[in-house]
C-alpha positions as CSV (number, residue, x, y, z in Angstrom):
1,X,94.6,93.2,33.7
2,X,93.6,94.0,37.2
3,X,90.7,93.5,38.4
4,X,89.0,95.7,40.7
5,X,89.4,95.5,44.4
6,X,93.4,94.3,43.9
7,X,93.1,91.2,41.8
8,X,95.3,90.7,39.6
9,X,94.8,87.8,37.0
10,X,98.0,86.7,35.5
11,X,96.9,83.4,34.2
12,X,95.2,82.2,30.9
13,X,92.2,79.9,31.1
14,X,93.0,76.5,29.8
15,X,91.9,76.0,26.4
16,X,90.8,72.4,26.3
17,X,91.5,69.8,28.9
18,X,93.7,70.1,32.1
19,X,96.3,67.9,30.3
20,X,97.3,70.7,27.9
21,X,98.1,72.6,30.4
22,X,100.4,73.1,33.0
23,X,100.0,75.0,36.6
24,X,103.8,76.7,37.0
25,X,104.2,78.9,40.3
26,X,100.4,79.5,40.2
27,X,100.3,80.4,36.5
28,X,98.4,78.9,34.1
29,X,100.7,77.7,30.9
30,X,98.7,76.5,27.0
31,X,99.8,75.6,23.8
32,X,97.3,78.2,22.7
33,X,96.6,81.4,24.5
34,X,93.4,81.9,22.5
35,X,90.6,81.5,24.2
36,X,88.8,79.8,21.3
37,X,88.4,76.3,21.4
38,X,90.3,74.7,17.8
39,X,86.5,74.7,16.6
40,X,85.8,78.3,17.5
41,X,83.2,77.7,19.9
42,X,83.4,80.1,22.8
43,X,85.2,78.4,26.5
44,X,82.2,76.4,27.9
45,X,81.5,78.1,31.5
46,X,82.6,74.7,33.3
47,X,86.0,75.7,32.2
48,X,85.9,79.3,33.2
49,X,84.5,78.1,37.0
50,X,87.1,75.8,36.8
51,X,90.2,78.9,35.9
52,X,88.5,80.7,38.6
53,X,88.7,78.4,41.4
54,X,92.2,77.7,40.2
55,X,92.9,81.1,40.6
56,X,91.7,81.7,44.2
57,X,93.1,78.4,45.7
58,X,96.8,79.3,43.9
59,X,96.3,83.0,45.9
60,X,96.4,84.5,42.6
61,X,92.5,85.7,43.6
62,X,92.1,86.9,47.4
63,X,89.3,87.7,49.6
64,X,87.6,90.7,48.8
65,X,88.6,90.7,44.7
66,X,85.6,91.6,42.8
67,X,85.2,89.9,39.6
68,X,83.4,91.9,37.0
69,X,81.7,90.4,34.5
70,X,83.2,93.0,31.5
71,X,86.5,92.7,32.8
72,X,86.6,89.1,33.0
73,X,85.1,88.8,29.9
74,X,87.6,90.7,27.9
75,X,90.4,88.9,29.9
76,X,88.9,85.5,29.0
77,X,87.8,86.8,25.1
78,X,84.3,85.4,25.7
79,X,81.2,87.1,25.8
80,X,79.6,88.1,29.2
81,X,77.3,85.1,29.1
82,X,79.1,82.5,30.0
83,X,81.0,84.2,32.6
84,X,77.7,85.5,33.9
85,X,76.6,81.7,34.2
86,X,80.1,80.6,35.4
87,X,80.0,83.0,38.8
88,X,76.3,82.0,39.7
89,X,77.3,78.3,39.6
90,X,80.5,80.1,41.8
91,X,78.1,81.5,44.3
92,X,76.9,77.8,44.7
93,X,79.7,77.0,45.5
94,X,80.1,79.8,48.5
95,X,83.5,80.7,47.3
96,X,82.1,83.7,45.9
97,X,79.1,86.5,46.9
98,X,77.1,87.6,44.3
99,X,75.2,91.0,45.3
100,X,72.7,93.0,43.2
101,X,74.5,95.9,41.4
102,X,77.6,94.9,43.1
103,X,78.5,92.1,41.1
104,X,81.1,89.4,42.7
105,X,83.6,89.2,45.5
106,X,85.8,86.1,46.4
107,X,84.9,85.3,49.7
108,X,87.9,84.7,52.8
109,X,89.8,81.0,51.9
110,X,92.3,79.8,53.9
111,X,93.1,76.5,55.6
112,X,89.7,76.7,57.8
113,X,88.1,76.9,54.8
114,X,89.6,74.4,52.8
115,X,89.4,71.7,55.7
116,X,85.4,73.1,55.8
117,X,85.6,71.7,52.3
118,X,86.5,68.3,52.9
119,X,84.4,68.2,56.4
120,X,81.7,68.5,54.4
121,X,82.9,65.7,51.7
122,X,83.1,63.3,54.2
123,X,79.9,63.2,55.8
124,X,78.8,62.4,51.9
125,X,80.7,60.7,50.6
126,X,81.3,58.3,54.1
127,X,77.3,57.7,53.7
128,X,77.5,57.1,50.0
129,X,79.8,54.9,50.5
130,X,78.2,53.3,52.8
131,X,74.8,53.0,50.9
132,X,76.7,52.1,47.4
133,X,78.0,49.0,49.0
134,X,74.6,47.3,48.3
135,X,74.5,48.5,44.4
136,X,77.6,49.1,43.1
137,X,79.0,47.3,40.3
138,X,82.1,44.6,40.7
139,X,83.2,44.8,37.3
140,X,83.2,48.3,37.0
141,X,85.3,48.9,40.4
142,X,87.8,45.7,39.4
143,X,88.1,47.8,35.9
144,X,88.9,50.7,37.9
145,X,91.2,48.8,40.5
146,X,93.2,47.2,37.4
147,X,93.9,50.7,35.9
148,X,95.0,52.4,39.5
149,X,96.9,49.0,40.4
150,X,99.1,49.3,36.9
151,X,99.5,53.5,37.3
152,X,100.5,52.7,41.1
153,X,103.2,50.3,39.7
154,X,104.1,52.1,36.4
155,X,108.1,53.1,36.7
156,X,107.6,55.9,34.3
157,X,108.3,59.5,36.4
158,X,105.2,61.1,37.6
159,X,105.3,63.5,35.0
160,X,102.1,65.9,34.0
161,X,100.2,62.7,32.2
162,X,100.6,60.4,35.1
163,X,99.1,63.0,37.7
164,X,96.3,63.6,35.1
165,X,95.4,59.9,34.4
166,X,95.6,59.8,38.3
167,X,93.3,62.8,38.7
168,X,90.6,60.8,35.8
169,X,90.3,57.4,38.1
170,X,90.4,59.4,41.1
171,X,87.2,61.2,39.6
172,X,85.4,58.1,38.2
173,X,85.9,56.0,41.2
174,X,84.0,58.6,43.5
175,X,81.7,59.4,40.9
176,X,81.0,55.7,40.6
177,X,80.2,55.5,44.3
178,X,78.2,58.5,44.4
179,X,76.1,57.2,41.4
180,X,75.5,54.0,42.9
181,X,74.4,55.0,46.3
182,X,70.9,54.9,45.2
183,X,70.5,58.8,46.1
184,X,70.0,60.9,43.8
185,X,69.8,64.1,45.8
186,X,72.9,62.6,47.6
187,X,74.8,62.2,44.3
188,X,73.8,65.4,43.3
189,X,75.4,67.5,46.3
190,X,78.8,65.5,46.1
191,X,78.8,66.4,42.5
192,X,78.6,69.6,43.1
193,X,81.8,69.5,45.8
194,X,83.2,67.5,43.1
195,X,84.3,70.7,41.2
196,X,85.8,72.5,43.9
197,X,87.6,69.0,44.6
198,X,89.0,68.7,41.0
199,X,90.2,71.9,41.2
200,X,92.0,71.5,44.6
201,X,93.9,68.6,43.0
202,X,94.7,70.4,39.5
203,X,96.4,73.2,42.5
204,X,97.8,70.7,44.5
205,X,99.1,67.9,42.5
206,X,102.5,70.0,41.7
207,X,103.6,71.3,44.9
208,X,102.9,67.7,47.0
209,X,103.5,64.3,45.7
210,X,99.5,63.6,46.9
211,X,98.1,60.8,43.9
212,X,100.4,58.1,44.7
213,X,99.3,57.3,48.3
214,X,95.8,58.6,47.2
215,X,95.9,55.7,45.0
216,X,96.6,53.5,47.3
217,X,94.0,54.3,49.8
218,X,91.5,54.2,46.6
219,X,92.4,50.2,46.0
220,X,91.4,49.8,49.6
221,X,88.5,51.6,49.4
222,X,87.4,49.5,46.1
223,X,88.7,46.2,47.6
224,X,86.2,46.9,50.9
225,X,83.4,47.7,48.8
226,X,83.9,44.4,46.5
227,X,83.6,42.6,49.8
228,X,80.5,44.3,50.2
229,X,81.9,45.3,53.4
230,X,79.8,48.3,53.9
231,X,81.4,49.6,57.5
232,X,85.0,48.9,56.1
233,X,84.9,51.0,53.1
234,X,83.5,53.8,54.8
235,X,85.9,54.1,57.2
236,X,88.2,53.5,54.4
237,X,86.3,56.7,52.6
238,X,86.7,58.7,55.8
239,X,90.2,58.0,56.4
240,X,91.0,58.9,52.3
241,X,89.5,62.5,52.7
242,X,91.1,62.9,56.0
243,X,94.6,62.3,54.3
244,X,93.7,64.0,51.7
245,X,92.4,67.2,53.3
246,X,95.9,67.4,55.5
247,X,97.6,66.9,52.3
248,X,95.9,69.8,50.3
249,X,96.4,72.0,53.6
250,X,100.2,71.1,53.7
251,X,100.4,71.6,50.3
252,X,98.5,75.2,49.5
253,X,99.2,76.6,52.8
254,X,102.8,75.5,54.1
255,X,103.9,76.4,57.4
């Protein structure tokens, strides 16, 4: 179904978690097309933010699509609610404008915009870092460590599950430091940058080989902050994002 202003959605939203589903030349694949979950409740709006975002970093949404609420709805087979609630926590996010009687437009993303992304990542989650180093738990980030340490060595391919179970320690580890900084207004706004982050990985993770290395810089990160080396693993945390933010470039907007 087009939508107005030239968008065309080709791709179903997922219908439970990112592991039954596969992104395939910027099209989204499920065992189910119905947008039901198996219990019949309608797609939370988390998951429809998340389709959404999928859909503008893949290209599949461009600058200037307008995404109406009916339209989406009946595209999605939910009610106009949750979608209504999905693009306000959108416009949040500034990768949409919402407009009275206008509805919503995807705002301009490219590689300026991406890199603005993880600018803004690293002056959080640099200070969180640094502030967590006081608070944060040893067992929980050796826990951590021990799971990344035996996916980083796993011979198994790097198929759909190991990217995913990458993605999941990925997301606890800098959810662990954000919770821990001690900042709960600070926590809050990486949170938030935290779903446009997930969703840059569920687009990037099959067109670059990104989690392994990723990995890697994570066990330093969690090694500094066991040392309660608070300087260390902030410059550790800066030098991640920087990695990874020339990695998501390279990967959604190759040369």
């Amino acid at each position: 179904m087009p939508l107005r202003g030239g968008g065309i959605l080709k791709s179903r939203i997922p219908t439970s978690s990112a592991t039954a589903a596969s992104a395939t030349n910027g099209a989204w694949r499920t065992e189910n097309p119905n947008p039901e979950t198996p219990g019949g409740r309608s797609i939370p709006r988390n998951r429809i933010v998340s389709w959404i975002l999928q859909s503008i970093f893949t290209g599949e949404l461009s600058s200037g699509d307008r995404l109406v609420e009916e339209e989406l709805a009946e595209r999605l087979g939910v009610s106009r609610t949750p979608v209504r609630e999905a693009l306000r926590d959108l416009q949040c996010t500034r990768m949409i404008v919402l407009r009275p009687n206008h509805g919503a437009t995807v705002r301009p993303f490219g590689p300026q915009q991406l890199l603005e992304i993880y600018q803004l990542r690293r002056i959080l989650e640099v200070e969180a870092t640094r502030l967590a180093s006081r608070f944060i738990s040893p067992s929980a980030l050796k826990e951590i460590r021990d799971q990344m340490q035996a996916l980083a060595a796993s011979p198994d391919e790097k198929n759909e599950a190991w990217l995913e179970q990458s993605l999941s320690l990925d997301q606890r580890l800098h959810e662990l430091i954000a919770c821990s900084s001690g900042s709960e207004r600070l926590s809050e706004e990486i949170h938030q940058y935290w779903m446009l982050a997930r969703s840059i990985g569920d687009a990037v993770k099959h067109k670059a080989r990104t989690q392994e290395p990723a990995l890697h810089e994570h066990i330093r990160i969690i090694e500094r902050l066991i040392d309660r080396d608070a300087d260390t693993a902030a410059l550790a945390m800066g030098q991640h994002l920087d990695k990874r933010a020339k990695g998501a470039i390279a990967a959604l907007f190759p040369q």
